[in-house]
C-alpha positions as CSV (number, residue, x, y, z in Angstrom):
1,X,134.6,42.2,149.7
2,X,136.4,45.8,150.5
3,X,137.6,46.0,147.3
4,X,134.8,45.0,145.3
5,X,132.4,47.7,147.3
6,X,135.1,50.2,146.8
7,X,135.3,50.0,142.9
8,X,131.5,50.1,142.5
9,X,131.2,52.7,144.4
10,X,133.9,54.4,142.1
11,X,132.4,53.1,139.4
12,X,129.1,54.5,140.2
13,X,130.6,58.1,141.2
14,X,132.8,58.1,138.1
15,X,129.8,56.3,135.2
16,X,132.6,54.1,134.3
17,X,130.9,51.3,133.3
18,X,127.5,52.9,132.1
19,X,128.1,51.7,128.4
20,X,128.6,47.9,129.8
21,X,125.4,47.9,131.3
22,X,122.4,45.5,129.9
23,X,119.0,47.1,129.3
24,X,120.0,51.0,129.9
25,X,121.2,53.6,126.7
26,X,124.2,55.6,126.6
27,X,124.2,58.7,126.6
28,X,123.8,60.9,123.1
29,X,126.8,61.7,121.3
30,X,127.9,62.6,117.9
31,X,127.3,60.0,115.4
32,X,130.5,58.0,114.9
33,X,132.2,55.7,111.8
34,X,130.7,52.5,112.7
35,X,127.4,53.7,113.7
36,X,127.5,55.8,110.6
37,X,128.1,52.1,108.7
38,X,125.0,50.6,110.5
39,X,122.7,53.3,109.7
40,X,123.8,53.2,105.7
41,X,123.4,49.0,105.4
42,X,119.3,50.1,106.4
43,X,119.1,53.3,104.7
44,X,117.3,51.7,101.2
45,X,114.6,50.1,104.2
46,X,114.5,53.8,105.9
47,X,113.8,55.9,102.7
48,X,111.6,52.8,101.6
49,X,109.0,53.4,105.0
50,X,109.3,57.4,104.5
51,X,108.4,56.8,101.0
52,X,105.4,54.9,102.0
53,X,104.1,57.9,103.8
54,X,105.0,60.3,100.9
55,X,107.6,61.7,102.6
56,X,110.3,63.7,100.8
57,X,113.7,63.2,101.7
58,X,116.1,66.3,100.6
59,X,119.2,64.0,102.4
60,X,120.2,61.6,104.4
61,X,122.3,62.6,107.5
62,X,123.2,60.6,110.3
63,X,123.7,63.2,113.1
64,X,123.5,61.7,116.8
65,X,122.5,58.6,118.5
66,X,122.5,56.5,122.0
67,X,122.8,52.4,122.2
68,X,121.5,49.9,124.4
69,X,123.3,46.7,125.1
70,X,120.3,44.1,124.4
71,X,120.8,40.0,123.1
72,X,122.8,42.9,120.1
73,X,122.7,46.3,120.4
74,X,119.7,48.8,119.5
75,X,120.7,52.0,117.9
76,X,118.1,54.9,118.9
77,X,119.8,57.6,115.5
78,X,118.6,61.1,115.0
79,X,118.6,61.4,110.9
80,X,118.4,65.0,108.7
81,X,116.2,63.8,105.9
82,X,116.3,67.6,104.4
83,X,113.9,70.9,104.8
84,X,114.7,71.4,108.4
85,X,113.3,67.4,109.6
86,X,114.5,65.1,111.4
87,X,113.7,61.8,112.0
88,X,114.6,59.1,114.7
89,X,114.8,55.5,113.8
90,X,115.7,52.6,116.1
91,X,118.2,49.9,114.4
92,X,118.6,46.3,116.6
93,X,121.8,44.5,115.2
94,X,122.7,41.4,116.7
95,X,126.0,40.4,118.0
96,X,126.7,38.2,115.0
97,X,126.4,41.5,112.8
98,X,123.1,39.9,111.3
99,X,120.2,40.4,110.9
100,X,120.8,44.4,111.4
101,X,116.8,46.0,111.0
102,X,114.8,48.8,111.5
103,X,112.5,47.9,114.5
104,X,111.3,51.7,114.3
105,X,110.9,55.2,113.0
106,X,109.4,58.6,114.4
107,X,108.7,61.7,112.0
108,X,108.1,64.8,112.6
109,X,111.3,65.8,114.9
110,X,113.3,68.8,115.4
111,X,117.1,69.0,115.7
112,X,116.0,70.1,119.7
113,X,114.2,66.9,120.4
114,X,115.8,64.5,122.6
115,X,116.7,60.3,121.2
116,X,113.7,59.1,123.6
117,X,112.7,55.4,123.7
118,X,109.6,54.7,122.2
């Protein structure tokens, strides 16, 4: 029992385990090569809903995002679509690697705006 309080309260001082954690995101950080891959297998669905709203997309840039350990894992993903925008889409993928979809997209960002739930 000792031992078991004594490593969560490590654990707890330290974050270590914050990314294992059901239900809460990670922190942001840089986009990174796999999230990069998720966002580009639902880019053509992205630029498809942004086209639906008439709005121009200059490019296409992945730049930051945080996850959340769910039944799969939701991707909240800060996106340069061009002209100084940004947009932030939510991806769920589940565990299997399939169905990966957009469950949600916010325009009208800035590079400042913090990846908030929503």
């Amino acid at each position: 029992m000792t031992r078991i309080t004594l490593f969560l309260c490590i654990v707890a001082v330290t974050g270590g385990l914050a990314q294992l954690i059901p239900g809460g995101y990670t922190e942001t950080r840089k986009v990174d090569r796999q999230t990069r891959k998720i966002v580009i297998t639902v880019k053509r669905d992205i630029v498809s809903w942004l086209g639906d709203k008439y709005i121009r997309i200059g490019e296409f840039k992945p730049l930051l995002y945080r996850s959340q350990v769910v039944a799969g894992t939701n991707y909240l993903v800060k996106i340069s679509i061009g002209y100084g925008r940004y947009i932030h889409v939510i991806i769920y993928q589940h565990f299997s690697g399939n169905p990966t979809q957009v469950t949600g997209i916010q325009t009208g960002k800035t590079l400042a705006d913090p990846l908030e739930t929503f």
